[in-house]
C-alpha positions in Angstrom: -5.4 18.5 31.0 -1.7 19.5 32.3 1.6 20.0 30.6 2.8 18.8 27.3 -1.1 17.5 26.8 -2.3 21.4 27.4 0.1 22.7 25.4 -0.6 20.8 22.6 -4.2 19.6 22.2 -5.4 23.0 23.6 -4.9 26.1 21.5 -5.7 29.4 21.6 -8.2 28.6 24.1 -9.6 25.6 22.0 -9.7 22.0 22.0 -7.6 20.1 19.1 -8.7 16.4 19.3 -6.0 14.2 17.7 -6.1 10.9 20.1 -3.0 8.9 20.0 -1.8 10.5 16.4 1.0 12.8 16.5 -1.0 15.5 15.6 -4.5 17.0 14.8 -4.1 17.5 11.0 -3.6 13.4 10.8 -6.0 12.8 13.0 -8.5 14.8 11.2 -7.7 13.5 8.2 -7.3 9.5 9.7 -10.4 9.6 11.2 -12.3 10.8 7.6 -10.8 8.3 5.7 -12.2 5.9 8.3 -15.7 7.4 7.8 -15.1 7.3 4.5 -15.0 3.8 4.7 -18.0 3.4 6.8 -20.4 5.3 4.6 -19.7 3.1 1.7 -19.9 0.1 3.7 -23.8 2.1 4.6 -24.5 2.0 1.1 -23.7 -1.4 0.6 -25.2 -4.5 -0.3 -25.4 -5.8 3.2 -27.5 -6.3 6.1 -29.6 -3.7 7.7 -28.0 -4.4 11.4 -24.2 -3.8 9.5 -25.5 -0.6 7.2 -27.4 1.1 10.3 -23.8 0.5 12.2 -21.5 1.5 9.8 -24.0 4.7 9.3 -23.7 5.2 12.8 -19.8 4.7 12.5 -19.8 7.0 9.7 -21.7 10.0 11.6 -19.1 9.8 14.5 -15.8 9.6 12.8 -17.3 12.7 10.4 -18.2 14.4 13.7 -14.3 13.9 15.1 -13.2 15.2 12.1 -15.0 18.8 12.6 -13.7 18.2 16.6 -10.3 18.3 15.1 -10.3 21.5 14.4 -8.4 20.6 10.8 -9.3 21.8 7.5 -7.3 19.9 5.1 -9.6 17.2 6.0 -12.5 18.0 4.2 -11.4 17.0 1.3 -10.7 13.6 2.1 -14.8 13.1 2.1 -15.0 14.8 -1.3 -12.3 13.0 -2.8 -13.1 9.7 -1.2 -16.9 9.6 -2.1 -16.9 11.1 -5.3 -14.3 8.2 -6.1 -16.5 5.7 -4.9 -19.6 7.4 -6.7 -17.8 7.2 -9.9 -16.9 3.7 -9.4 -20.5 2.6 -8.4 -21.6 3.8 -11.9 -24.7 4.9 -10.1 -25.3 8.2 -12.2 -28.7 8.8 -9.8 -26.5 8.3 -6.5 -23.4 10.3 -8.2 -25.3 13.4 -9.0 -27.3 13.0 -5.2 -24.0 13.0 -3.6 -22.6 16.3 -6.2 -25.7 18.1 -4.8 -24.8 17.3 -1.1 -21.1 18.4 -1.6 -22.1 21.5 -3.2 -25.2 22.2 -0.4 -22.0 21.3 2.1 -19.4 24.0 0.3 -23.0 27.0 0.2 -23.2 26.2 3.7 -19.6 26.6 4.6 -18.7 29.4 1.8 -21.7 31.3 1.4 -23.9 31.6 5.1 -22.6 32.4 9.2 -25.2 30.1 10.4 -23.2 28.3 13.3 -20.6 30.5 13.4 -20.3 31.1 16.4 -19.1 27.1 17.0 -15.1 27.2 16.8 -14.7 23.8 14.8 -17.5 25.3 12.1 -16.1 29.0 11.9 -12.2 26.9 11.6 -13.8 25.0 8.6 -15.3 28.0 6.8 -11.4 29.1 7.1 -10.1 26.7 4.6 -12.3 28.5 1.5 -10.9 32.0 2.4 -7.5 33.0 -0.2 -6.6 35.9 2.2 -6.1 33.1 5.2 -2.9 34.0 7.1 -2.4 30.0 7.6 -2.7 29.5 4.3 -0.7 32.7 2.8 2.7 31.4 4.6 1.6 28.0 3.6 2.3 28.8 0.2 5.5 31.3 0.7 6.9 28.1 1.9 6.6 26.4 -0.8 7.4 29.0 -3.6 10.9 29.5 -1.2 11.8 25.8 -1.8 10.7 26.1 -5.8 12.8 28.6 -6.0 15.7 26.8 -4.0 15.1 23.7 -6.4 14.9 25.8 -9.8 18.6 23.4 -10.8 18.1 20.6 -8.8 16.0 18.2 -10.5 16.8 15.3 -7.8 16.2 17.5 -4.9 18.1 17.9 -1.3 18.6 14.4 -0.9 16.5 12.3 1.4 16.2 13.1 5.1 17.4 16.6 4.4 13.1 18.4 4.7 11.3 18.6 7.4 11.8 17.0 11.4 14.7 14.8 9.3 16.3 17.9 7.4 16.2 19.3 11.3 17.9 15.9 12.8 20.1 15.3 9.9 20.5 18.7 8.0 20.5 21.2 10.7 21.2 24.5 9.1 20.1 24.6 5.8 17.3 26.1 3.5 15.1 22.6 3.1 15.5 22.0 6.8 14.5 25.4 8.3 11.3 25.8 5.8 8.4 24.3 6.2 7.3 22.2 3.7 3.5 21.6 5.1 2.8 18.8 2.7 3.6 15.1 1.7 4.2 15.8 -1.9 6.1 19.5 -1.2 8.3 17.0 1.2 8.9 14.8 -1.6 9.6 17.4 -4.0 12.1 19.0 -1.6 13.8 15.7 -1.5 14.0 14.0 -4.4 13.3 17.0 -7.0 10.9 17.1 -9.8 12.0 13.8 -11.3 11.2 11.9 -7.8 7.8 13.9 -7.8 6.9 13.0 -11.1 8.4 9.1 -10.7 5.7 9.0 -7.4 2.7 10.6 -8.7 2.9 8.1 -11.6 3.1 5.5 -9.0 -0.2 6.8 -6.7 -1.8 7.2 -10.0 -1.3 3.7 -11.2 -1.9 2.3 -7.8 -5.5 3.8 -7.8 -6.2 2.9 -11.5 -4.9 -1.0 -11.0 -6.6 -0.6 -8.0 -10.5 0.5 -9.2 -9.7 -2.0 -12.3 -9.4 -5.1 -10.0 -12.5 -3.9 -8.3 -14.6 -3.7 -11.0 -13.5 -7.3 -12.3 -14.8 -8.6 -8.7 -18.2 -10.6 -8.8 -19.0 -11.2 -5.3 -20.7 -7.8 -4.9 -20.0 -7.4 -1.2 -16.4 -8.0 -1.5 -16.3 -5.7 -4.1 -18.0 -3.5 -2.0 -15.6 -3.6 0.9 -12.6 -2.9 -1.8 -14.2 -0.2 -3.1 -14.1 1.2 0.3 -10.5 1.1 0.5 -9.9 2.3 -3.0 -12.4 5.5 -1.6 -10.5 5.9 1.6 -7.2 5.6 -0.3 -7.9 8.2 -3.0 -9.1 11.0 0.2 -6.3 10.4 2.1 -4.0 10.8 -1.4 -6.1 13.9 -1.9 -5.8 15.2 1.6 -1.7 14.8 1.2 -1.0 17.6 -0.5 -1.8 19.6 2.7 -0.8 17.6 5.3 2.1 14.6 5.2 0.0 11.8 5.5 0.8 9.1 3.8 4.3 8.3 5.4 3.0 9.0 8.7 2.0 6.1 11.1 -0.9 4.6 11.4 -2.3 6.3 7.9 0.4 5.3 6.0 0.4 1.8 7.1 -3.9 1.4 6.5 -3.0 2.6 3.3 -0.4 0.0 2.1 -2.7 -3.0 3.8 -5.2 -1.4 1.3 -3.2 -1.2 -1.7 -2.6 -5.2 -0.8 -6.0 -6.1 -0.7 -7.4 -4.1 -3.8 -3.9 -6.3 -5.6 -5.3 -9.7 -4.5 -9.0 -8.9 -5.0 -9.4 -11.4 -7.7 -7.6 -14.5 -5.4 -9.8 -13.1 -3.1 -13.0 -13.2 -5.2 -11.7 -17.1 -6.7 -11.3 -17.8 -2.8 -15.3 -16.8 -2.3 -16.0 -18.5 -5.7 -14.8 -21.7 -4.6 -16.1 -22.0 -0.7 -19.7 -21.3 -2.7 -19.0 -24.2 -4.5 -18.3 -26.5 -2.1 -20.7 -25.4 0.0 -23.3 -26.2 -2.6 -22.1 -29.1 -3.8 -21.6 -30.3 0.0 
């Protein structure tokens, strides 16, 4: 591994895996919501050949996530599957999945064992207040609160971030951080655009886990409920990292918010193949 590649996939000494993305914490998070998807496809009402896949599927892409070295991915898991646990209405498979999430956060919070691994001792990181990552992280954002104290609409678009560097070289927005999707939006559109978006993600994933439960094919249901899982981690894993404008996230995201939309043409579409099957 040589030049820009070294430089940027290999720090301090260890190996950041991001693949093609731009950078690890996308990755990291990408590759979850993908395994995300998987392990509900696992639990589904399908063959054994496509559940032992998708398990396998599931166990790698959770694996890459660790390999990315990224913490604000774990909660994409969480989120995604506690979603998808809710939605289920499975109460027995609900509380099984609380007790793994909470065996997961003793191991990580509470023991060493593994510590001596880089990716695991990086993870443990992410549950530690006194983290110097994290400690900036939020001096950032109390900076541009401050900054935006009487500005309701924000900077402006473009002026946060790699844009606020290209197209608002100079100032306060531009030069700080912002380490987040939803501190980005902030910054640029103020606590009115903030409000006006989280209504919209909010609405998008309550539409969205309504059309699903009005689905009667169970395995198309099934698949949708994948998405609406994947969807809600990646959501949750935003607030860390800026995902969900980012390609290729942000575009698996919006072909998901289209199919949970058409679920129910897509469930009359089943409906009436059956039919003509039968009758045929």
């Amino acid at each position: 591994m040589e030049g820009k590649n070294q430089t940027t996939h290999v720090l301090f000494g260890q190996l950041r895996i991001f693949s093609f993305f731009s950078d690890a914490g996308q990755f990291g998070s990408g590759i979850a919501q993908s395994g995300v998807i998987a392990a509900v496809i696992a639990l589904g009402p399908f063959s054994t050949k496509t559940r032992v896949w998708a398990a396998c599927c599931a166990l790698l892409f959770f694996l890459l996530m660790v390999l990315s070295g990224t913490r604000g991915s774990l909660i994409v898991p969480v989120a995604g599957m506690l979603v998808y646990l809710f939605a289920s209405r499975n109460f027995k498979l609900l509380a099984a999945g609380i007790m793994v999430m909470v065996a997961a956060y003793g191991f990580l919070q509470h023991t060493t064992i593994a510590n001596d691994v880089y990716q695991v001792r990086r993870m443990r990181t992410a549950f530690d207040p006194n983290d110097a990552s994290l400690r900036v992280r939020l001096a950032n954002r109390i900076t541009i609160k401050e900054y935006l104290k009487d500005k309701p609409f924000g900077g402006g678009i473009g002026t946060s971030g790699s844009w606020g560097e290209r197209f608002s070289p100079g100032t306060l927005l531009a030069e700080t951080p912002n380490d987040g999707w939803y501190v980005r939006i902030r910054a640029e559109t103020g606590a009115v655009g903030l409000y006006l978006y989280s209504a919209m993600l909010i609405y998008i994933g309550l539409a969205g886990l309504y059309k699903c439960m009005k689905v009667k094919d169970e395995k198309l249901r099934h698949k949708l409920l994948a998405l609406l899982a994947g969807y809600a981690g990646i959501a949750a894993s935003s607030y860390g990292n800026p995902l969900l404008g980012q390609i290729p996230t942000g575009i698996i995201l919006y072909m998901s918010w289209a199919y949970l939309f058409m679920a129910e043409d897509l469930d009359k579409q089943l409906h009436q193949e059956e039919s003509k099957a039968l009758s045929g």
